[in-house]
The first five atom37 places (N, CA, C, CB, O) and aatype in JSON, in Angstrom:
{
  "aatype": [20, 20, 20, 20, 20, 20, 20, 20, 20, 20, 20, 20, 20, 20, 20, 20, 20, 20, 20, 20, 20, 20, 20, 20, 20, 20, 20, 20, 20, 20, 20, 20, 20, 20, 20, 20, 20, 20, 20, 20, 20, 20, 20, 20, 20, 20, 20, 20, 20, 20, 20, 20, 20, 20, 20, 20, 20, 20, 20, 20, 20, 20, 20, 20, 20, 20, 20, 20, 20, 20, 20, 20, 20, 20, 20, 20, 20, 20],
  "atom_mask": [
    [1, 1, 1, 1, 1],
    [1, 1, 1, 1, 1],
    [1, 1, 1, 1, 1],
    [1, 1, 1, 1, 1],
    [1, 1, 1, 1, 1],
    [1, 1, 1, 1, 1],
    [1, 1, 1, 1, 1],
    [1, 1, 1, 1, 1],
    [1, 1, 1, 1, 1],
    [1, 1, 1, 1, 1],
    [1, 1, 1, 1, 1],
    [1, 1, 1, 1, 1],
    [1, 1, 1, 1, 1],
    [1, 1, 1, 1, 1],
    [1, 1, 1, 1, 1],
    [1, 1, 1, 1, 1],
    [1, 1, 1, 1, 1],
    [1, 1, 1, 1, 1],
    [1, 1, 1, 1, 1],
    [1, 1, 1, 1, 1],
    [1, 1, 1, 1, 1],
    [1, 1, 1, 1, 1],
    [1, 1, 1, 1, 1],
    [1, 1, 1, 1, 1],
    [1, 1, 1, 1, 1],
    [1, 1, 1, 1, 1],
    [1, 1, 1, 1, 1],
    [1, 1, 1, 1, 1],
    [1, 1, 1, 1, 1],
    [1, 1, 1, 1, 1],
    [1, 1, 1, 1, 1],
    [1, 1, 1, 1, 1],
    [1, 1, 1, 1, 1],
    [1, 1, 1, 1, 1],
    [1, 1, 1, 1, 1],
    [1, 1, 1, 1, 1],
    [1, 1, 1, 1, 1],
    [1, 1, 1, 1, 1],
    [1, 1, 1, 1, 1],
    [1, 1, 1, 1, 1],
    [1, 1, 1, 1, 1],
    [1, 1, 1, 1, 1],
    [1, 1, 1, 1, 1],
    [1, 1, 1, 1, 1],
    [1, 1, 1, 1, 1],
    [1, 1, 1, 1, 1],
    [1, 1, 1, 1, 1],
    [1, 1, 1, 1, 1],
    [1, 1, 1, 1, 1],
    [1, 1, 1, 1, 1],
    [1, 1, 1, 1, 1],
    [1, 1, 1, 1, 1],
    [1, 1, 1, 1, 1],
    [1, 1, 1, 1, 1],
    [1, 1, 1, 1, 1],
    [1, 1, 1, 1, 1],
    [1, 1, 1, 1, 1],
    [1, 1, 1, 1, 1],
    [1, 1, 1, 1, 1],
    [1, 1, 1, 1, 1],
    [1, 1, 1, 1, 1],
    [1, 1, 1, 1, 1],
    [1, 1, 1, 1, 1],
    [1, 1, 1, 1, 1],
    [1, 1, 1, 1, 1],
    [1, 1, 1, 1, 1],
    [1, 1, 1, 1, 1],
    [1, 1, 1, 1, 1],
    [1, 1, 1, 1, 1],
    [1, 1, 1, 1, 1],
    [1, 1, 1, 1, 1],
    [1, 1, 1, 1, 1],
    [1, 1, 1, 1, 1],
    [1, 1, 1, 1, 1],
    [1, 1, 1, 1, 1],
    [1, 1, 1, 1, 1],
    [1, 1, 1, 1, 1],
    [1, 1, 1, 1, 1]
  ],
  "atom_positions": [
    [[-25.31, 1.14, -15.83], [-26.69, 1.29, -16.15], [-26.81, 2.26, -17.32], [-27.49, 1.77, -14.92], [-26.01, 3.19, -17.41]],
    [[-27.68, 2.1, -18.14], [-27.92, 3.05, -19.08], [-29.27, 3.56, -18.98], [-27.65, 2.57, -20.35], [-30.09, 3.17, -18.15]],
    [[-29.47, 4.48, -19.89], [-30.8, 5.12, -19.99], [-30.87, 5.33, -21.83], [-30.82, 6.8, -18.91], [-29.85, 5.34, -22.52]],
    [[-32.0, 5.45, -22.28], [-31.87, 5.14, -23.71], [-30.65, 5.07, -24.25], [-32.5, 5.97, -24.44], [-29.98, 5.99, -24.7]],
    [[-30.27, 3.36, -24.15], [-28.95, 3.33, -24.8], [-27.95, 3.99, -24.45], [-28.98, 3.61, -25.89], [-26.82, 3.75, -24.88]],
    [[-28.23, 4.93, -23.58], [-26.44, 5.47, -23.13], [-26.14, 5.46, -21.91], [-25.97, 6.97, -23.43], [-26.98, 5.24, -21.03]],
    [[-24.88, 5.7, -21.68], [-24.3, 5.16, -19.87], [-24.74, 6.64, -19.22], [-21.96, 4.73, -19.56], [-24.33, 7.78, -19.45]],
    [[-25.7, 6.14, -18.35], [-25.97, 6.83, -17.17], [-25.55, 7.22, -16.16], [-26.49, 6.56, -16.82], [-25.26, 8.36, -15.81]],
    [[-25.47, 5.64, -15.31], [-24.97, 5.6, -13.93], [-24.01, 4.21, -14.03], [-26.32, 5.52, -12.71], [-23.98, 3.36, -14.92]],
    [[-23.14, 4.32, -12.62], [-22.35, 3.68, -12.45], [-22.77, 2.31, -11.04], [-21.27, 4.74, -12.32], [-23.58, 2.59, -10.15]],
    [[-22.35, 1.47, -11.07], [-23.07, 0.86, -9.55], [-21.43, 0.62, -9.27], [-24.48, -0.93, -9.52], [-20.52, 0.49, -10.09]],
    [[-21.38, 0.63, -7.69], [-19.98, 0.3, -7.05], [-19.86, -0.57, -5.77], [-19.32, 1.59, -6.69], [-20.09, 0.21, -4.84]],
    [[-19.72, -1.33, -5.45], [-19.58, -1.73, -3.96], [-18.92, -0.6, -3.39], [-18.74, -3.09, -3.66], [-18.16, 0.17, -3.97]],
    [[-19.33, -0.58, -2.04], [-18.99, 0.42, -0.87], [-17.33, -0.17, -0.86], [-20.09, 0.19, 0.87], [-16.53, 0.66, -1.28]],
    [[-16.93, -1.11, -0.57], [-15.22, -0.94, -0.57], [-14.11, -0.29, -2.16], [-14.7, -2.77, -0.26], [-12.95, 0.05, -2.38]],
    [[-15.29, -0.43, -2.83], [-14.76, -0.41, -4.47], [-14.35, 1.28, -4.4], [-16.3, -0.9, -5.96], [-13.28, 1.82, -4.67]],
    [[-16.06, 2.07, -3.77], [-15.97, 3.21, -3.99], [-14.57, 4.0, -2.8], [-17.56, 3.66, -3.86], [-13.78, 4.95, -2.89]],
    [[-14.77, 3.35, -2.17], [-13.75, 3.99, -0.58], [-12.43, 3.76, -1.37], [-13.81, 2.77, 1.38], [-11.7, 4.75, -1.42]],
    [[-11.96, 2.53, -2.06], [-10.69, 2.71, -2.52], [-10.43, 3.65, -3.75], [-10.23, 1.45, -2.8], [-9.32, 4.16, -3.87]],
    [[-11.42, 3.91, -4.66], [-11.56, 4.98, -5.39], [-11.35, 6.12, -4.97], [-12.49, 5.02, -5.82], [-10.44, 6.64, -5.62]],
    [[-12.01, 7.22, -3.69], [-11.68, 7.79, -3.11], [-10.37, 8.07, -2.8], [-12.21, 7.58, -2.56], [-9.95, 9.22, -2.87]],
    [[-9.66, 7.11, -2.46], [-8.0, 6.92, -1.43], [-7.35, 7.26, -2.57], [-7.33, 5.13, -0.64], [-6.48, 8.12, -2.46]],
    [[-7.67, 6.55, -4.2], [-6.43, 6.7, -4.59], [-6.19, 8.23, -5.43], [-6.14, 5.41, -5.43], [-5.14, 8.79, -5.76]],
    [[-8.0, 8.73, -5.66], [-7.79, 10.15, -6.13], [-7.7, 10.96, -5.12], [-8.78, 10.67, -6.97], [-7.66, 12.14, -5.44]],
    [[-7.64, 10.67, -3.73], [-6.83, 11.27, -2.47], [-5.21, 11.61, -3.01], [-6.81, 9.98, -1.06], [-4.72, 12.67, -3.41]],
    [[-4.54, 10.11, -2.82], [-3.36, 10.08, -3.02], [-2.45, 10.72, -4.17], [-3.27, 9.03, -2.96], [-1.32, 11.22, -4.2]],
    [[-3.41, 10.5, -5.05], [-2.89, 11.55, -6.42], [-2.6, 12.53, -6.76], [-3.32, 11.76, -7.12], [-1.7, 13.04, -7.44]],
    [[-4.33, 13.11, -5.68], [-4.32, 14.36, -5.89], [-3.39, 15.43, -4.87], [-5.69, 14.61, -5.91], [-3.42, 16.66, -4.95]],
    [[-2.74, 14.78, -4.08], [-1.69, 14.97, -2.46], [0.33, 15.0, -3.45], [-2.05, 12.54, -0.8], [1.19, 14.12, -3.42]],
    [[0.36, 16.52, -4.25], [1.56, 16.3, -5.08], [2.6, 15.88, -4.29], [1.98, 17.45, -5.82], [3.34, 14.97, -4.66]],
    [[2.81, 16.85, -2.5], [4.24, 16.07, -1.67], [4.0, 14.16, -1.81], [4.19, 16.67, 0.58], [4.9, 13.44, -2.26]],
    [[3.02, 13.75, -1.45], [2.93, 11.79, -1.14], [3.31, 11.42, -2.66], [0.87, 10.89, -0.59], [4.3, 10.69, -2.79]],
    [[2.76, 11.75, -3.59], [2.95, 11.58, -4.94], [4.19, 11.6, -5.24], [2.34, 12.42, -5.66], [4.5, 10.54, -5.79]],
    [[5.16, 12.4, -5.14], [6.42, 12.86, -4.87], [6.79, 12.35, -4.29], [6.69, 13.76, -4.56], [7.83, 12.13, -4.91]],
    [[6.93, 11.51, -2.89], [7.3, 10.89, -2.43], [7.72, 9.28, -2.81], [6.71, 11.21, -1.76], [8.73, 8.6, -2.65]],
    [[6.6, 9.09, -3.29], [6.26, 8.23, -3.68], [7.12, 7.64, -4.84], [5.17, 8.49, -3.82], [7.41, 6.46, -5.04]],
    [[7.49, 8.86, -5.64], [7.97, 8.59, -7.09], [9.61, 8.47, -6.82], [7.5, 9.95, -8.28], [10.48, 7.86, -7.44]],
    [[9.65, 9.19, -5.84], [11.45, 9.02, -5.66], [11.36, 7.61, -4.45], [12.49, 10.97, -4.72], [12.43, 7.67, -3.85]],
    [[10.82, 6.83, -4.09], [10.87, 6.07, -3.14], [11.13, 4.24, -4.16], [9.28, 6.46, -2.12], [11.72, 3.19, -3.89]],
    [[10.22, 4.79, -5.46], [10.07, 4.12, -6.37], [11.61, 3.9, -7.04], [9.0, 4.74, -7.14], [12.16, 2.82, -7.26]],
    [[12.09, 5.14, -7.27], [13.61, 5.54, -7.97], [14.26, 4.58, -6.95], [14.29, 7.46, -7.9], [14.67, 3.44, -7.15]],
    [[14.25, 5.0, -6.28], [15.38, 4.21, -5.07], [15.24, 2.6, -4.96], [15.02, 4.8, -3.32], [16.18, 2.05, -4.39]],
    [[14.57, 2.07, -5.26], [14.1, 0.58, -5.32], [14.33, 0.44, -7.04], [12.22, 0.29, -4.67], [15.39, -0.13, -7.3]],
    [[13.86, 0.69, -7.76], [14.14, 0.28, -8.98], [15.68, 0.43, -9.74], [13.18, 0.94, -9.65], [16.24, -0.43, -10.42]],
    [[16.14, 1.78, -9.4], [17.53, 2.29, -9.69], [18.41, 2.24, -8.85], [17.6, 3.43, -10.0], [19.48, 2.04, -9.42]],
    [[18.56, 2.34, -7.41], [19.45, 2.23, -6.24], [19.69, 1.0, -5.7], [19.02, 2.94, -5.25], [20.58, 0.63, -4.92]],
    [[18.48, 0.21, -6.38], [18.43, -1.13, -5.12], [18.29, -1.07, -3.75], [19.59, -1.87, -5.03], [19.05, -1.25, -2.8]],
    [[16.85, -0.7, -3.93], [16.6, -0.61, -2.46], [16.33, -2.06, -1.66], [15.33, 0.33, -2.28], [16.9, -3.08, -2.02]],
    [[15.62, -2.03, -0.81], [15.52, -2.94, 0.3], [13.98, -3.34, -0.3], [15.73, -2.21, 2.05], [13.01, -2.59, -0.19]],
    [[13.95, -4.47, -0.85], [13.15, -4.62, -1.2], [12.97, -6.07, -0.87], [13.11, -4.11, -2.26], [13.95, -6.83, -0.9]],
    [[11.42, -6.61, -0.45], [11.56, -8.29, -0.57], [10.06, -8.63, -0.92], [12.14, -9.19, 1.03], [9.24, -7.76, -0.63]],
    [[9.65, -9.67, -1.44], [9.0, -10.24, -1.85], [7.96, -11.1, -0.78], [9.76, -10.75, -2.66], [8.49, -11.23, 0.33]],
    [[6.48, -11.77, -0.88], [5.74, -12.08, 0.05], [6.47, -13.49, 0.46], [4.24, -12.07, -0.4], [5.69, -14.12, 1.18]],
    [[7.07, -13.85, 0.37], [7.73, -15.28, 0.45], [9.09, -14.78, 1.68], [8.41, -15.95, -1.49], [9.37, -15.43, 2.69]],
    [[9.73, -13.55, 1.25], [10.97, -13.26, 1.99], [10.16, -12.25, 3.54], [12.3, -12.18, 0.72], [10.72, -12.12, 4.63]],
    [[9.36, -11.93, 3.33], [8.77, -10.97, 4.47], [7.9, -12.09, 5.17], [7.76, -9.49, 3.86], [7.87, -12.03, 6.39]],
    [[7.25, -13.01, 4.59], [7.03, -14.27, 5.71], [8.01, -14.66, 6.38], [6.6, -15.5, 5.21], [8.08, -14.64, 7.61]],
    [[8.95, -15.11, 5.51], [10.31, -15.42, 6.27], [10.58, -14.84, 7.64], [11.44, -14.96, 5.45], [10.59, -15.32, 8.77]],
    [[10.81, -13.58, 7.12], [11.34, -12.31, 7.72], [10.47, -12.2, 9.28], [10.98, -10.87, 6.54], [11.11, -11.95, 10.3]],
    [[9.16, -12.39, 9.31], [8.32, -12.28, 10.43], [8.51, -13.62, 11.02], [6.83, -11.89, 10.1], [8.81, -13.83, 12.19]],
    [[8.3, -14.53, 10.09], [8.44, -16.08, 11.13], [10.15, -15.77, 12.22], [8.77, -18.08, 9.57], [10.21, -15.86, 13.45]],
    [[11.0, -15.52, 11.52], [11.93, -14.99, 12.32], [11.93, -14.4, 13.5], [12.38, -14.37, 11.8], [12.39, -14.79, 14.57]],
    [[11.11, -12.94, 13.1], [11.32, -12.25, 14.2], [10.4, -12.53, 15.26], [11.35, -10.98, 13.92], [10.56, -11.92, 16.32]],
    [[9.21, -13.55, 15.11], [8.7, -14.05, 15.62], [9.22, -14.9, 16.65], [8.17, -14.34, 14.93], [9.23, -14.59, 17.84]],
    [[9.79, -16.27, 16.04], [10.39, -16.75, 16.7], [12.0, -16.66, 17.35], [10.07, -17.47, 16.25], [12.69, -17.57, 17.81]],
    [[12.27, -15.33, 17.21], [13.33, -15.23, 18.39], [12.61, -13.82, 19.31], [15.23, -14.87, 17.66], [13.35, -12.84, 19.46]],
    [[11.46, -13.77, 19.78], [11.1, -12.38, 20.12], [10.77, -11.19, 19.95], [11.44, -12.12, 20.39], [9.97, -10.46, 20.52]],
    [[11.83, -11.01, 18.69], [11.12, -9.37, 18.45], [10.0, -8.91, 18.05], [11.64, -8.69, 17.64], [10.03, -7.8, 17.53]],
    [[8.83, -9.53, 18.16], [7.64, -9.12, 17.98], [6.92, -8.85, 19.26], [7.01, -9.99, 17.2], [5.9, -8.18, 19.29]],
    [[7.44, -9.36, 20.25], [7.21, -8.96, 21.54], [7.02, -7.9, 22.02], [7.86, -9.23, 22.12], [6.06, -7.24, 22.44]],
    [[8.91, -7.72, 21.82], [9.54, -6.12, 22.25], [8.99, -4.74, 21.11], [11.6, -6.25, 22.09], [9.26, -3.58, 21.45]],
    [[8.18, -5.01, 19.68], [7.59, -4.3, 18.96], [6.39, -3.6, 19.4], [7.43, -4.92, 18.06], [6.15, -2.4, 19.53]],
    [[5.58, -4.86, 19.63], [4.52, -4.79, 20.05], [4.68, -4.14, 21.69], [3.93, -6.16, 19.81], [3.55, -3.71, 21.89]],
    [[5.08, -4.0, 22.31], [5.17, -3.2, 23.35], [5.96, -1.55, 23.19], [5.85, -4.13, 24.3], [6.22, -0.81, 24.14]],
    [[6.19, -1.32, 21.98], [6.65, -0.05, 21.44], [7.67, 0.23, 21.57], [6.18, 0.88, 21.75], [7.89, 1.41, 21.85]],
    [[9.22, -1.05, 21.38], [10.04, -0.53, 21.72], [10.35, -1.47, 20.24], [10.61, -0.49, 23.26], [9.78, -2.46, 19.79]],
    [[11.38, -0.74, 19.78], [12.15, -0.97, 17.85], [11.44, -0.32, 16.97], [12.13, -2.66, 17.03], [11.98, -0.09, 15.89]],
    [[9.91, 0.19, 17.21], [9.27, 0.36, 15.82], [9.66, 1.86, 15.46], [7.52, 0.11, 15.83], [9.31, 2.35, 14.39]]
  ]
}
């Protein structure tokens, strides 16, 4: 929105603004940030354990169908 010609105000959806919030939460949180950045190192430079939405479907149809979502969901592996 403007007001003579210049930016005033902003309009946001309520989920727009809540994730706005989270992420100058997260930013502003230097240990998660930090965390974050070496977690990054380890996947990009170490080869971490990493999989893709195609391999983690996989991955659940699996554990799905032999049980272990059972024994998860009742709080035992997680």
């Amino acid at each position: 929105m403007t007001r003579n010609g210049h930016r005033a105000a902003v309009l946001l959806g309520a989920d727009d603004y809540d994730a706005l919030r989270e992420t100058i939460a997260v930013l502003s949180d230097t240990d998660l940030l930090a965390a974050h950045l070496v977690g990054r190192v380890e996947v990009e430079v170490e080869g971490g354990d990493v999989v893709d939405a195609q391999g983690l479907a996989r991955l659940m149809r699996d554990a799905r169908s032999s049980g272990e979502c059972a024994s998860q969901a009742r709080g035992i592996g997680w």
